[in-house]
NUMITI-871017 format. One record per residue (C-alpha): residue number from 1; residue in one letter; chain; y, x negated, z. Coordinates in nm, 2 decimals. Example, Ala and Ser with C-alpha at 12.3 -4.5 7.8 and 13.67 -1.06 7.14 Angstrom:
<rs>
{pos:1&code:A&unit:A&c2:-0.45&c1:-1.23&c3:0.78}
{pos:2&code:S&unit:A&c2:-0.11&c1:-1.37&c3:0.71}
</rs>
This chain:
<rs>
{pos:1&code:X&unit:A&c2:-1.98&c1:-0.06&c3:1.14}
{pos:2&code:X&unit:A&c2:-1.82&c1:0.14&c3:0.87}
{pos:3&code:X&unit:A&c2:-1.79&c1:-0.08&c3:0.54}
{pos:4&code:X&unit:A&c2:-1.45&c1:0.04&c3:0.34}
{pos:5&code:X&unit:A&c2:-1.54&c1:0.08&c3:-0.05}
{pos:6&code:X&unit:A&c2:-1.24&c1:-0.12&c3:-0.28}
{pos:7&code:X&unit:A&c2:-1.30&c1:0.05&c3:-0.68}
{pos:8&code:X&unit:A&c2:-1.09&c1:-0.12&c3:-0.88}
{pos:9&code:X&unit:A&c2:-0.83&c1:0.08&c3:-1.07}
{pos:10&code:X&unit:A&c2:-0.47&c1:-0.04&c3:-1.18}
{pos:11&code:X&unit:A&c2:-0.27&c1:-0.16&c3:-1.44}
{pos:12&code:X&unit:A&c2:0.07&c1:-0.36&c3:-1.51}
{pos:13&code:X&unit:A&c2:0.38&c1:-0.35&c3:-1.31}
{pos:14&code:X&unit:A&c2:0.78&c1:-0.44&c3:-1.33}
{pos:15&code:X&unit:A&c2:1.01&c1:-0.53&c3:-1.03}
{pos:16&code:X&unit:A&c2:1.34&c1:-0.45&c3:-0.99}
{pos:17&code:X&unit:A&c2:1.45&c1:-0.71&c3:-1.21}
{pos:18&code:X&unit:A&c2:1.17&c1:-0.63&c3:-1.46}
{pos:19&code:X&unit:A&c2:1.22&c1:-0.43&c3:-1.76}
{pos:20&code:X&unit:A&c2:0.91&c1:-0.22&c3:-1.78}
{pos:21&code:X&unit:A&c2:0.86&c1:-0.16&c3:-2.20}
{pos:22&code:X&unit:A&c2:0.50&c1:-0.01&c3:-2.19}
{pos:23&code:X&unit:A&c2:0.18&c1:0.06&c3:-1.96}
{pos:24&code:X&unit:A&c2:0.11&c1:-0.21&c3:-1.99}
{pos:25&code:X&unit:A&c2:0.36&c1:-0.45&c3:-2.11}
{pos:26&code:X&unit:A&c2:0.64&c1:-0.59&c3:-1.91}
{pos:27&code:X&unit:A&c2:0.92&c1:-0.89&c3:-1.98}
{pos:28&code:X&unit:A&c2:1.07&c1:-1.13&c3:-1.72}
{pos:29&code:X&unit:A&c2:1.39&c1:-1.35&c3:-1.81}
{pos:30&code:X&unit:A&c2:1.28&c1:-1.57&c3:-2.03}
{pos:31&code:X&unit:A&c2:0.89&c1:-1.49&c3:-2.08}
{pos:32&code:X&unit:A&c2:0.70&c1:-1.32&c3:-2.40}
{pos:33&code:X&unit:A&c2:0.58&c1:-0.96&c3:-2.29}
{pos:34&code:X&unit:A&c2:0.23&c1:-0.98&c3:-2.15}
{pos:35&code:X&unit:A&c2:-0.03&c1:-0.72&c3:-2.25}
{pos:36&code:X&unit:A&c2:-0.26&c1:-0.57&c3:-2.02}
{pos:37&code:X&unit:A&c2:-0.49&c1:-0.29&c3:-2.11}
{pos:38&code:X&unit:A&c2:-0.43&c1:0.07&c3:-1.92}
{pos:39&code:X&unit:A&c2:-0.69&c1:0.13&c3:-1.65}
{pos:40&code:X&unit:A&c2:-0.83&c1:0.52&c3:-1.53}
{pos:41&code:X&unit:A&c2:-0.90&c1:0.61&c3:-1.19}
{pos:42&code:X&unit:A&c2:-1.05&c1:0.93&c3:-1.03}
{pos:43&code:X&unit:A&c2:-0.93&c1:1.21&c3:-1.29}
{pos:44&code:X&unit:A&c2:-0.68&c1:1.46&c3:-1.13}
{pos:45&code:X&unit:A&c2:-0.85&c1:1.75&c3:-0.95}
{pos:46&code:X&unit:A&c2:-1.23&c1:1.56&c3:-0.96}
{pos:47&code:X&unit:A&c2:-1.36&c1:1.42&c3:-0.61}
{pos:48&code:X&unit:A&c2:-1.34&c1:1.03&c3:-0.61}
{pos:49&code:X&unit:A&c2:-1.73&c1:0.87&c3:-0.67}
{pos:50&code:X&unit:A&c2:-1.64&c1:0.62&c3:-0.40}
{pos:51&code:X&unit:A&c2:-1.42&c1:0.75&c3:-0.13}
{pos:52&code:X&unit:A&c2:-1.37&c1:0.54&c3:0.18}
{pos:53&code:X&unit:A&c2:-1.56&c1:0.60&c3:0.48}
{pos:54&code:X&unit:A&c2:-1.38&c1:0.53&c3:0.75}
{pos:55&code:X&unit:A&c2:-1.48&c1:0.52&c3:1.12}
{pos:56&code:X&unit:A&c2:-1.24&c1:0.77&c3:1.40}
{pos:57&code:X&unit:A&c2:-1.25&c1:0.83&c3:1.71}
{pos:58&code:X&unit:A&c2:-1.67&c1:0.72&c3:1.67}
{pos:59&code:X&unit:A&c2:-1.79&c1:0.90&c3:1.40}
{pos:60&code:X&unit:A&c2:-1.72&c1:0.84&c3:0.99}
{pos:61&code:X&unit:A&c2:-1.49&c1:1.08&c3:0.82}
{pos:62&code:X&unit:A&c2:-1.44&c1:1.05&c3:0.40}
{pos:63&code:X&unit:A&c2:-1.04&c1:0.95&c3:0.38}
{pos:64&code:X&unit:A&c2:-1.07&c1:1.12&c3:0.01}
{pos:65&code:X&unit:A&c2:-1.16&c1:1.45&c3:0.16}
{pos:66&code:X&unit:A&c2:-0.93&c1:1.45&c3:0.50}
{pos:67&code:X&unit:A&c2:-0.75&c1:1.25&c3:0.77}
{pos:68&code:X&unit:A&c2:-0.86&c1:1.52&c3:0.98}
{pos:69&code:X&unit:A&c2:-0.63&c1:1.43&c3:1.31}
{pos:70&code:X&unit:A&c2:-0.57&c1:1.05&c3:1.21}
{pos:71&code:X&unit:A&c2:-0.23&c1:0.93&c3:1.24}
{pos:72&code:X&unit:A&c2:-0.32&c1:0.61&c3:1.07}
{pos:73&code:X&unit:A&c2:-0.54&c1:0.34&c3:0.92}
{pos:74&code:X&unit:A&c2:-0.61&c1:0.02&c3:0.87}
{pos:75&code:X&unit:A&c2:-0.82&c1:-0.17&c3:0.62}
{pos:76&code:X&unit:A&c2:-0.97&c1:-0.49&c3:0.82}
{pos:77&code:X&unit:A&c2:-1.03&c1:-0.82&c3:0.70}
{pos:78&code:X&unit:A&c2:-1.44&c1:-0.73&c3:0.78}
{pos:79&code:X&unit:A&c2:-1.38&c1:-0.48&c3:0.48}
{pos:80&code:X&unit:A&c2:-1.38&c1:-0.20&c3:0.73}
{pos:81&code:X&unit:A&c2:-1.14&c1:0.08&c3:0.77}
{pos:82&code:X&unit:A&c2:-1.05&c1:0.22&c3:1.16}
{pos:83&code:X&unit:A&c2:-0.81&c1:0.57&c3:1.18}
{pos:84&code:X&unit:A&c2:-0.61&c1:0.62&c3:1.53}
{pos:85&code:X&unit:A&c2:-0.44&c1:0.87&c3:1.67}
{pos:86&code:X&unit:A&c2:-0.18&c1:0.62&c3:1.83}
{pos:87&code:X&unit:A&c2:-0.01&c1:0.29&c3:1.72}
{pos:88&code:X&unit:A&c2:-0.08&c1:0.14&c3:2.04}
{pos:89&code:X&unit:A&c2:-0.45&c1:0.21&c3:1.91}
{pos:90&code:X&unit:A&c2:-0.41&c1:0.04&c3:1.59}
{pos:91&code:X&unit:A&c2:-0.30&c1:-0.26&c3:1.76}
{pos:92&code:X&unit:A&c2:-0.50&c1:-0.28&c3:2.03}
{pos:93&code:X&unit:A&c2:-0.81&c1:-0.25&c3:1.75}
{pos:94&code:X&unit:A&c2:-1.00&c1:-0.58&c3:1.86}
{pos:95&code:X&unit:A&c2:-1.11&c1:-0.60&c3:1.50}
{pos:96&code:X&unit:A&c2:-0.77&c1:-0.67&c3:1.46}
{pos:97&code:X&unit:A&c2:-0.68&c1:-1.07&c3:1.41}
{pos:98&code:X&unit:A&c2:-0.56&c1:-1.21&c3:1.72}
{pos:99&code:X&unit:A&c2:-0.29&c1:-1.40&c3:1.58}
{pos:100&code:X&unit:A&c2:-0.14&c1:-1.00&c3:1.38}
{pos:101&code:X&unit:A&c2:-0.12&c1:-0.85&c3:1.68}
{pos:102&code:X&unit:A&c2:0.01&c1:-1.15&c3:1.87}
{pos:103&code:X&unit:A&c2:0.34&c1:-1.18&c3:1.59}
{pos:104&code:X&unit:A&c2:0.40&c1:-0.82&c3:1.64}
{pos:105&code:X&unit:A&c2:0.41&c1:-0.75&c3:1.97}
{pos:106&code:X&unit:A&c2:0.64&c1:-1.08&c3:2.01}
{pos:107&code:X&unit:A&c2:0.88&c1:-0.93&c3:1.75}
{pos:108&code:X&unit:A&c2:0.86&c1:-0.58&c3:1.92}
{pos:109&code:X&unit:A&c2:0.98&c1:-0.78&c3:2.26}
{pos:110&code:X&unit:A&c2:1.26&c1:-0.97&c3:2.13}
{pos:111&code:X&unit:A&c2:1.62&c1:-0.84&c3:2.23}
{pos:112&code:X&unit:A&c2:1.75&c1:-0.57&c3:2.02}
{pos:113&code:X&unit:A&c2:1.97&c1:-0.78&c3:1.85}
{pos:114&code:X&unit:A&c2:1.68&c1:-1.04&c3:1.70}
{pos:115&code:X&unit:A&c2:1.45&c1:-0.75&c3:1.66}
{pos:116&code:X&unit:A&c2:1.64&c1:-0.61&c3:1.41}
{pos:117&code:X&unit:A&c2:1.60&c1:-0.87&c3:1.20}
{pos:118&code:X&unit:A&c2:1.28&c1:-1.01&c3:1.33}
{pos:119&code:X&unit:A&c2:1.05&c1:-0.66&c3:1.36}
{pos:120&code:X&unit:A&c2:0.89&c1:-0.47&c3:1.09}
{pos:121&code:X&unit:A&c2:0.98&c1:-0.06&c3:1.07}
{pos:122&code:X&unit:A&c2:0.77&c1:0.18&c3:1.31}
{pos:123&code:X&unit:A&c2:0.37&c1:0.12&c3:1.30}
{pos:124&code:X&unit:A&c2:0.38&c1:-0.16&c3:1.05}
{pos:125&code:X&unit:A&c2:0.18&c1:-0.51&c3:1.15}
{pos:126&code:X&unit:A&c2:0.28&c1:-0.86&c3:1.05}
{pos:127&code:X&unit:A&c2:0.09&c1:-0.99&c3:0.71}
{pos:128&code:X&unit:A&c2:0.01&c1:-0.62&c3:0.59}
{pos:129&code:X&unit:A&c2:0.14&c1:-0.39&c3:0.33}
{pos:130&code:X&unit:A&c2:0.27&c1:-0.06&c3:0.52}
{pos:131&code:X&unit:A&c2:0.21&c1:0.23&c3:0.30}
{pos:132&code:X&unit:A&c2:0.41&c1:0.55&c3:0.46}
{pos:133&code:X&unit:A&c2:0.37&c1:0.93&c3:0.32}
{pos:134&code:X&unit:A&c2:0.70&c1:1.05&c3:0.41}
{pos:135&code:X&unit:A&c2:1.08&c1:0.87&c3:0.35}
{pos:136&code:X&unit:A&c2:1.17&c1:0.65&c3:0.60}
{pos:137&code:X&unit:A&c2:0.90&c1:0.46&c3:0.71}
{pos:138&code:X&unit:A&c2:0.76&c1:0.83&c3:0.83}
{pos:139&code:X&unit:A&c2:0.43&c1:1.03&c3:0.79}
{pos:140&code:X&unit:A&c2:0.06&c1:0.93&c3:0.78}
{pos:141&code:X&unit:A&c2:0.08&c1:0.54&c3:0.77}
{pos:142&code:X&unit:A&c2:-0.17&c1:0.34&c3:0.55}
{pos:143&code:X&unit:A&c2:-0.21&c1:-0.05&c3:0.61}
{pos:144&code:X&unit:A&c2:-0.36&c1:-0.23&c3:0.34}
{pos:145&code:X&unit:A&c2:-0.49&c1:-0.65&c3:0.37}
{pos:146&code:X&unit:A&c2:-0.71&c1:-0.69&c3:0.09}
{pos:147&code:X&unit:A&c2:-0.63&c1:-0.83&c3:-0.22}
{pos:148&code:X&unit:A&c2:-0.73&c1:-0.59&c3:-0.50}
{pos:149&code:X&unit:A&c2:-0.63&c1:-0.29&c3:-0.64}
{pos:150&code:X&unit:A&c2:-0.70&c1:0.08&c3:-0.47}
{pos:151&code:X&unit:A&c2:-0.77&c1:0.42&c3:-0.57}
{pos:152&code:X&unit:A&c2:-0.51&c1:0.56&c3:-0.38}
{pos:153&code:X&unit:A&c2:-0.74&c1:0.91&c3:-0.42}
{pos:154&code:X&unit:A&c2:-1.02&c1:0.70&c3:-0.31}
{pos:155&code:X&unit:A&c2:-0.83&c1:0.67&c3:0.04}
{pos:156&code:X&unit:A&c2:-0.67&c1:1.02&c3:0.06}
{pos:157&code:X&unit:A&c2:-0.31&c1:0.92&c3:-0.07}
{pos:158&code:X&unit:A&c2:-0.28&c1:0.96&c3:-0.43}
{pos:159&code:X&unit:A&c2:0.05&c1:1.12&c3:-0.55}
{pos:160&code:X&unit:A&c2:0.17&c1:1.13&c3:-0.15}
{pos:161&code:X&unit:A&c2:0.36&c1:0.77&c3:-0.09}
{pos:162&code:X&unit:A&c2:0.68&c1:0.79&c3:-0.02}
{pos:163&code:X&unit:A&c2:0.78&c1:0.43&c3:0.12}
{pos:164&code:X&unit:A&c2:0.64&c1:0.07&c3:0.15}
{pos:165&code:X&unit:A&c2:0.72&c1:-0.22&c3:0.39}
{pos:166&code:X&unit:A&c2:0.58&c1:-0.61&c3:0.37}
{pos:167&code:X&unit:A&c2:0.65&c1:-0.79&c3:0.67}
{pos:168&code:X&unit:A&c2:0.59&c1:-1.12&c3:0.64}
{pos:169&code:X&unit:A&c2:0.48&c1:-1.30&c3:0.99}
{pos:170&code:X&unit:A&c2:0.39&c1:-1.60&c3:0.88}
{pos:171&code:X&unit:A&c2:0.49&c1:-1.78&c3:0.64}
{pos:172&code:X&unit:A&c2:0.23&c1:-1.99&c3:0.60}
{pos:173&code:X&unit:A&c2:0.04&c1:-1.69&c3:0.44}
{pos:174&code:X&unit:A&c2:0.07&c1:-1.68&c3:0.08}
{pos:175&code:X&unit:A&c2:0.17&c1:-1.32&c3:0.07}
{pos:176&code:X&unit:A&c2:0.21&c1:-1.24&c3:-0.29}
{pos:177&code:X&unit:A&c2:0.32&c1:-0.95&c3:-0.42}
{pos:178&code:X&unit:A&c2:0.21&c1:-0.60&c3:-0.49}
{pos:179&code:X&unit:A&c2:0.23&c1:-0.30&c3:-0.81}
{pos:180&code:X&unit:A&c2:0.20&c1:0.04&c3:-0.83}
{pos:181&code:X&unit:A&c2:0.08&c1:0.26&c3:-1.08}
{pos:182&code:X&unit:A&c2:0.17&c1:0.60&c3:-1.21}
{pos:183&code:X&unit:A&c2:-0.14&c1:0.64&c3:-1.42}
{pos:184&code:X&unit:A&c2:-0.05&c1:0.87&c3:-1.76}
{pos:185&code:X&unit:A&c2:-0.28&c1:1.07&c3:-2.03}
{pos:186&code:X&unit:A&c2:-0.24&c1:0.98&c3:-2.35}
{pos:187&code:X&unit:A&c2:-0.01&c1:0.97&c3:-2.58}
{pos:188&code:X&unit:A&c2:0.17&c1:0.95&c3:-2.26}
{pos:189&code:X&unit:A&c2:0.22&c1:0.59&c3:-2.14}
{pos:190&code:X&unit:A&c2:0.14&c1:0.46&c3:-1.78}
{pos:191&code:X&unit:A&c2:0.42&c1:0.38&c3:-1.53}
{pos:192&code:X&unit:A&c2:0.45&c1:0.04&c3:-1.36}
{pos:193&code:X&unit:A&c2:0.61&c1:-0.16&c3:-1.11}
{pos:194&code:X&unit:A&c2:0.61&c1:-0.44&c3:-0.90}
{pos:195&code:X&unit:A&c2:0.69&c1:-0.49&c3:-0.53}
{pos:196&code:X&unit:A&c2:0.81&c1:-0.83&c3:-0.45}
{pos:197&code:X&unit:A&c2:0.82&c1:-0.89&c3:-0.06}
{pos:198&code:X&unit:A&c2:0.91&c1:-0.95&c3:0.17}
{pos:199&code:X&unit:A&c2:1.09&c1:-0.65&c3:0.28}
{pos:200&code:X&unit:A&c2:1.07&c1:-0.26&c3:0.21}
{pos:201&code:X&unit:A&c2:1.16&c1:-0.01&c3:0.01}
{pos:202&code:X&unit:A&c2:1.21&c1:0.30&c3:0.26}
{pos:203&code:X&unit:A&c2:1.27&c1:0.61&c3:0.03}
{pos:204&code:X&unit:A&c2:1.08&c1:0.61&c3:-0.32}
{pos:205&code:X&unit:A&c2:1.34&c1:0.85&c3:-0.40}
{pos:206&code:X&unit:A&c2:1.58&c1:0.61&c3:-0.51}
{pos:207&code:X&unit:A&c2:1.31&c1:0.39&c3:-0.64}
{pos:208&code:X&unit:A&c2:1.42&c1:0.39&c3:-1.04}
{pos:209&code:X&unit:A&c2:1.09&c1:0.55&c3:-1.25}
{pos:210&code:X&unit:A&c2:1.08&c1:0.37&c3:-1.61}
{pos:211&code:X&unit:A&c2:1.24&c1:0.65&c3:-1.82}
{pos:212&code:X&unit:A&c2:1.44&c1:0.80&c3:-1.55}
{pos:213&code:X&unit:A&c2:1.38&c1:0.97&c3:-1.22}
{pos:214&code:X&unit:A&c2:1.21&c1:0.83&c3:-0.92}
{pos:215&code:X&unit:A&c2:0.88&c1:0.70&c3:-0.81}
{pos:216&code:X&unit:A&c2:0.86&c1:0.89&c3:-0.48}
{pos:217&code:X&unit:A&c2:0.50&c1:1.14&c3:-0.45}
{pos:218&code:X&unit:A&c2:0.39&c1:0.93&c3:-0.83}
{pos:219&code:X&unit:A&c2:0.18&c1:0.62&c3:-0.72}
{pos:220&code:X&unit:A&c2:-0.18&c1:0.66&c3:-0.80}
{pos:221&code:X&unit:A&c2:-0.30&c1:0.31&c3:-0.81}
{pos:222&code:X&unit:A&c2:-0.15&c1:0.01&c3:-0.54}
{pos:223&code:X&unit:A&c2:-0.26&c1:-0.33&c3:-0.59}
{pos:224&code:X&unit:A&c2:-0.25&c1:-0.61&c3:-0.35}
{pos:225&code:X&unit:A&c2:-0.22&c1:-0.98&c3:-0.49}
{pos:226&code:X&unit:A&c2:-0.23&c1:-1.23&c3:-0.24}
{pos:227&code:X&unit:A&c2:-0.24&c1:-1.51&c3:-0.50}
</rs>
């Protein structure tokens, strides 16, 4: 069994009704700004120290270095990370909780009407963060469970997400909330944000980047909270 490796690595965040001031200071209605010191993760151009090993198609490959053929992966509450070359893979994983797989495929049946409202976006499971490298809900497809924060270079996605989906399928999970980080050198100051699910944001392009411009191909660090 392949053990996934979780460095810690992120800083502050803002949601869409936060007003992002620094790094690592942000201001909801009617609260003092919060400090939180800026955090580093792999330098740019420098091979991570703990990349995650993942296990395809039998054998481990290093996410950090290559994909290779993988179309996806999933982070498993064992700690372990599998790669596929299907969806129907993923969720046919048997490391996969029962009662995931069981939500999805009974929103993926429902008439087209409910599953509109009731179904996640392509390849996304219920009670996981769906990380997508192109617009759209498109491209390699990373889905994250545990709470913490990621070196997105540790798992072969730094600078490369595009979109994010949270589908809640049950709500008796405490699902949280997520940030992302767009990690800055100094005198430069770190970009933050935070995701509050449930729901998606399908095209980082017209995700609003503190200062101006957009936070699509920009997140270096994304941190799970499941609080």
């Amino acid at each position: 069994m392949i053990r996934r490796s979780l460095t810690a690595a992120l800083a502050a965040t803002a949601s869409a009704t936060v007003l992002v001031l620094t790094s690592g200071t942000v201001v909801h209605a009617g609260e003092e700004p919060i400090a939180e010191p800026s955090v580093t993760a792999t330098p740019a151009g420098e091979a991570p120290a703990n990349p995650v090993i993942a296990e395809y198609n039998g054998r481990e490959i290093n996410l950090a270095e290559s994909w290779e053929g993988a179309d996806s992966c999933t982070e498993l509450p064992s700690g372990e990370v599998h790669c596929y070359d299907s969806d129907a893979e993923a969720l046919a994983d048997p490391e996969l909780p029962a009662e995931i797989r069981e939500q999805t495929l009974k929103a993926a049946a429902a008439p087209a009407g409910a599953r509109a409202a009731a179904a996640p976006p392509a390849r996304c499971v219920a009670d996981y963060w769906c990380l997508y490298m192109k617009v759209g809900y498109k491209g390699r497809l990373l889905r994250l469970h545990s709470d913490g924060k990621k070196d997105l270079a540790e798992w072969g996605c730094r600078d490369k997400l595009s979109a994010v989906y949270y589908w809640v399928g049950r709500y008796s999970v405490n699902y949280g909330d997520a940030k992302i980080t767009d990690l800055r050198s100094w005198p430069v100051e770190d970009r933050v944000r935070r995701l509050d699910p449930p729901g998606g944001w399908s095209d980082f392009t017209n995700l609003d980047y503190p200062g101006g411009g957009h936070w699509n191909n920009k997140v270096d660090i994304f941190e799970v909270r499941r609080a």
